[in-house]
N, C-alpha and C positions, 0 to 999 in steps of 0.2 A: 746480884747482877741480873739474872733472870726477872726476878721482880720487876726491876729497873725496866728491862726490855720489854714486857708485859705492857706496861705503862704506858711505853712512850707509842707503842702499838696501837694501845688503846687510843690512845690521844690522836692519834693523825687523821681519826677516821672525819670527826668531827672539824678538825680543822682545814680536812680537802674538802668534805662539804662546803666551808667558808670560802674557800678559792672557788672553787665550782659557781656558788652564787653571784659573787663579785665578778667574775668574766662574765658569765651567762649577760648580766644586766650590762657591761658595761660594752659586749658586742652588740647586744641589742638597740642600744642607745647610738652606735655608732652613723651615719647620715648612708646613707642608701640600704639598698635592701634586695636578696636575691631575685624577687620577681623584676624589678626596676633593674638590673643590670642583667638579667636573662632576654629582657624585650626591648632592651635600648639598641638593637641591630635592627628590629622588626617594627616600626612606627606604626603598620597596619593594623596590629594587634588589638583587639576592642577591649571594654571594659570587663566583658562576662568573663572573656580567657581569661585578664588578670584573676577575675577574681575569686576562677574554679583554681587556677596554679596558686595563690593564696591557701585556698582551705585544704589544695592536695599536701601541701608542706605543712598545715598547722597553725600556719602564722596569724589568723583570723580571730585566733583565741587568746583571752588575755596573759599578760606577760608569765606572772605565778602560774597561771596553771598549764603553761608551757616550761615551764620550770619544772615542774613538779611532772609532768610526763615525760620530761629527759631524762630526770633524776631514776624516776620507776626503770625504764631502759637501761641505764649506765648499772645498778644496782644486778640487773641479769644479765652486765657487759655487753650491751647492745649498744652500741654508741649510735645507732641510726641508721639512717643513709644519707648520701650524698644531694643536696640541692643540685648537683651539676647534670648534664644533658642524660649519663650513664644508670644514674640515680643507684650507683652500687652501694653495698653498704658500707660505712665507714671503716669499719676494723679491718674489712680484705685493703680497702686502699693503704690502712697504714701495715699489715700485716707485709704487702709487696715494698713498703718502700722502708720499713726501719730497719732490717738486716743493710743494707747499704748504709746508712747514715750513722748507725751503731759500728760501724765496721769500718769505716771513716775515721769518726772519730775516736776510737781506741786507740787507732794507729799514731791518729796525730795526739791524744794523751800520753802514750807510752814516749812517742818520741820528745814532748813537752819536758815533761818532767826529768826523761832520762838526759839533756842537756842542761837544763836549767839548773840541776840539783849541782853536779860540780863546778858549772860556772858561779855559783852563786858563794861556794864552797871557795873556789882560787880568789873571789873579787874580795870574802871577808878575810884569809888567810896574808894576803897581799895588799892588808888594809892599806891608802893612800898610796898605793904605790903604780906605776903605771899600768900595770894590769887590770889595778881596778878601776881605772879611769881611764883605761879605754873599754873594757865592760860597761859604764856607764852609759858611755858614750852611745854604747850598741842601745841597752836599754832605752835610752829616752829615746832613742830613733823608733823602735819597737814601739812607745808608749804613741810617738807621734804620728807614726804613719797610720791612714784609714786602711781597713782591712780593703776595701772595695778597690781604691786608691792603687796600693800594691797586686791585688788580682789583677787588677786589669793593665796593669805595668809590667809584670810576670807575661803575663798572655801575648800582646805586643812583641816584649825582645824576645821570649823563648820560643815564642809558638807564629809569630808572622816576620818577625827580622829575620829571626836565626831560623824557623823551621825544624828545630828541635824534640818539643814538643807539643801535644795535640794541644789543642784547647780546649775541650765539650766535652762531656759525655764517658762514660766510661770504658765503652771498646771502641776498635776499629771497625768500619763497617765491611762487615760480611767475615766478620772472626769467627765465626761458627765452625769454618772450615779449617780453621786451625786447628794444632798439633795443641796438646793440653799444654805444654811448656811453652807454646810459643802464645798462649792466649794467658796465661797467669803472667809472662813476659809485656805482652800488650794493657793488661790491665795494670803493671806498676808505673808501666808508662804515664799510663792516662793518673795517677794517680798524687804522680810528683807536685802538679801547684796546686792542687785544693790540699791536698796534704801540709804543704809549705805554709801555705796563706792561711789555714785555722790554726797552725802551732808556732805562727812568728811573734804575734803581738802577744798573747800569751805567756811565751816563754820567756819574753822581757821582764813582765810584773811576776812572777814566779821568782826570777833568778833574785831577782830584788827582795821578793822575801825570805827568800832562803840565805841571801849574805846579812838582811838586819837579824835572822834568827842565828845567824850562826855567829854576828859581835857580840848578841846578848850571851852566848853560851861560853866563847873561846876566854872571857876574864873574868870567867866562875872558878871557886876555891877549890872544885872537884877536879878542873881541869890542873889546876896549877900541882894538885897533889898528883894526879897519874903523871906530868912529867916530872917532878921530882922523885919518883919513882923508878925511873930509869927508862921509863915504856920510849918508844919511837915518836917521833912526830905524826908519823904515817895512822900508825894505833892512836894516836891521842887524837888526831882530828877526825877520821874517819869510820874510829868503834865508838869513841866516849862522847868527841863533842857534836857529831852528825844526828847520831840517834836522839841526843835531844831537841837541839834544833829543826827536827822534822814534824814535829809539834803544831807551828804554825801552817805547814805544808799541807799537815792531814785535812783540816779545817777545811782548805780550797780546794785537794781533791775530790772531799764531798761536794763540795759544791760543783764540781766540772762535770757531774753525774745529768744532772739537768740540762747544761751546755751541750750534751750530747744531740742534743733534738734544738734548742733553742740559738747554738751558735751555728748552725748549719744551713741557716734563712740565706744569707747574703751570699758564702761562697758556693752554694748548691745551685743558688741562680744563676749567679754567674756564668759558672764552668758547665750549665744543663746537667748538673746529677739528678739523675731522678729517687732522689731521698726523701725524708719527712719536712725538711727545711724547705724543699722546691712547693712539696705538698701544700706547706701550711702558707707559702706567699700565694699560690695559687687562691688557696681556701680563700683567705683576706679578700683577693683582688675581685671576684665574685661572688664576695658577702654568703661561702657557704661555712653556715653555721656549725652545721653538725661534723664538719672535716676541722674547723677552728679550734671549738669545745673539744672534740674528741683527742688533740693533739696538745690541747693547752693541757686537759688532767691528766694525760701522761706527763708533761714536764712536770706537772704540777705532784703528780706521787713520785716522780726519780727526785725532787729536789727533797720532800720528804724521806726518801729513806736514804738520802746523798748522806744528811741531816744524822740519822741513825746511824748509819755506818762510819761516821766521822767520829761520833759517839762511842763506838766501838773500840775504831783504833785507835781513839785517845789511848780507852784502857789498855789495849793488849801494849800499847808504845809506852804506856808509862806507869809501870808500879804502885806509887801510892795514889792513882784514881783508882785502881781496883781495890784497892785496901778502904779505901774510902765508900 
């Protein structure tokens, strides 16, 4: 096992470098460019300004050997700095905004799964039976709805019909003044529909494979023997036939690891969170590179070791991959 894990260590180094190259070229390539969307406000602008803000960013030198001088920086975890007015460096911007958007979506992970898994569990137990076809029903509503679609239909009736709750941002303005209980109070508040709206559509295609893992499991001979055994139903579906069934589960929980930063573009904008999701549409929308790059190879190593840790709790979930 250790070997194993050695390996796959080894291995990722070179294949983030491959991700790294492949975005590098393919932002590069993309049509506008930070100094042309920095002087698009200021027409007066002469040619020389362009073309000293050109060589203060870099950009005057060819593609590779702008490649290869990010690479040198990324390697002493220098991701840069900012093209933007601030020109801070990249990792303070993402160092202030990833505790919020890690801390976002944890919450709406834990909540994801922690529904999905027993409805998924009633709809295969209840095979054809009305319950699981109105679970269906939820589902493909979940599969159907756009995430943005529903944000902003949440926003409307809870937060301008009813007045319910906030819309934006994470506190009330001038919480400061608050009472520590009445500000963790204010902040669950603000919390409910970006919470809602990353763990809705989600938790429809979860549930869904959590009831095809568990029809595959519930009319295996293992199961048939633990109830001839005398064991409970309660025991036979939720010790014997769960645990295997979570098999396919593990696979997408590694993968949600990356969705931590990448699913949080649409509803961070929406609701103004100031997270990595707001960061990185910011980044885009002003062509700044080094906020882009530096947010892509973070998704780009959490999907790597999403990858690795899936790998893991294959083994620890199931006996003969470790024997193996």
């Amino acid at each position: 096992m250790t070997n194993y894990l050695l390996k796959r260590i080894a291995m990722m180094v070179p294949l983030l470098l491959g991700i790294t190259l492949i975005t590098f070229t393919v932002i590069h390539l993309a049509p506008g460019e930070p100094v042309d969307m920095q002087m698009a406000m200021n027409p007066k602008v002469g040619k020389e300004a362009r073309e000293r803000l050109t060589k203060f960013y870099g950009l005057d030198k060819p593609l590779h050997e702008q490649y290869f001088n990010w690479v040198g920086k990324l390697v002493r975890l220098d991701l840069g700095r900012s093209f933007s007015s601030d020109n801070r460096p990249v990792l303070d911007k993402i160092k202030e905004r990833l505790p919020v958007t890690v801390s976002l979506n944890i919450i709406a992970l834990v909540l994801e799964f922690g529904l999905a898994i027993p409805i998924g569990v009633m709809a295969a137990v209840h095979r054809d039976r009305w319950q699981d076809k109105g679970l269906t029903v939820f589902v493909f509503i979940g599969f159907a709805v756009p995430t943005f679609w529903l944000a902003l239909l949440l926003m409307y009736f809870f937060g301008v019909k009813l007045n319910w709750l906030p819309i934006s941002g994470l506190h009330t303005l001038g919480y400061e003044g608050y009472s520590w209980l009445k500000q963790m109070a204010d902040l669950s508040v603000h919390l409910i529909l970006p919470i809602t709206v990353a763990s809705f559509g989600s938790l429809a295609g979860v549930s869904r494979y959590m009831r095809s893992a568990m029809l595959g499991v519930i009319d295996q001979d293992f199961i048939t023997t633990a109830r001839a055994k005398g064991l409970s139903e309660r025991v036979v579906i939720w010790k014997h036939a769960m645990r295997n069934a979570l098999l396919p589960l593990i696979t997408l929980a590694g993968f949600s690891i990356p969705g931590l930063i990448g699913g949080s573009v649409i509803f961070e904008t929406i609701f103004a969170i100031p997270g990595m999701g707001q960061l990185f549409y910011q980044g885009v929308m002003s062509r700044d590179y080094p906020v882009v790059m530096g947010i892509l190879v973070i998704g780009a190593g959490l999907t790597l070791i999403g990858n690795l840790i899936a790998d893991i709790s294959y083994a620890l979930a199931d006996p003969r991959i470790r024997q193996q």
